[in-house]
Steps between C-alpha positions, in 0.01 A plus 500: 500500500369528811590376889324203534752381145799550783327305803415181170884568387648473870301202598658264268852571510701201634657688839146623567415144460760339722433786757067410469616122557740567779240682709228226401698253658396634822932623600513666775715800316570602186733746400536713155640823384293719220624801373275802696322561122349104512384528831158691413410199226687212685282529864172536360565211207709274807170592748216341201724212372555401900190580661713564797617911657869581502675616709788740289780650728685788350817659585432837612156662629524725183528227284181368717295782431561504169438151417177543736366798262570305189312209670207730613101379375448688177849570451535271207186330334521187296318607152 
């Protein structure tokens, strides 16, 4: 099974749904919480279905350079 199985599986899940919708309807701000192992699938899945950057504020600067290396280009390839 490979990555790009996770990014299909994520995008139609109802909360990923409501969350898409929510930032469709052009809201100022949206708020969520995702457990730190989502993150790496959730941005990159949130960023195609939107067609929009986000802006994802994290709790600590460690936290933030972690999330930022599991974000990196070529860190994780949809197959």
């Amino acid at each position: 099974m490979g990555i790009n199985h996770y990014f299909e599986m994520l995008s139609v899940l109802p909360p990923f749904q409501r969350l898409v919708g929510s930032l469709r309807q052009n809201s100022s701000l949206v708020y969520t919480q995702v457990i730190d192992e989502a993150v790496p699938f959730l941005i990159p899945t949130l960023m195609q279905e939107t067609q929009r950057p986000i802006l994802l504020i994290c709790p600590t600067p460690d936290q933030s350079r972690r999330v930022h290396e599991q974000l990196r280009p070529g860190t994780m390839k949809k197959t």
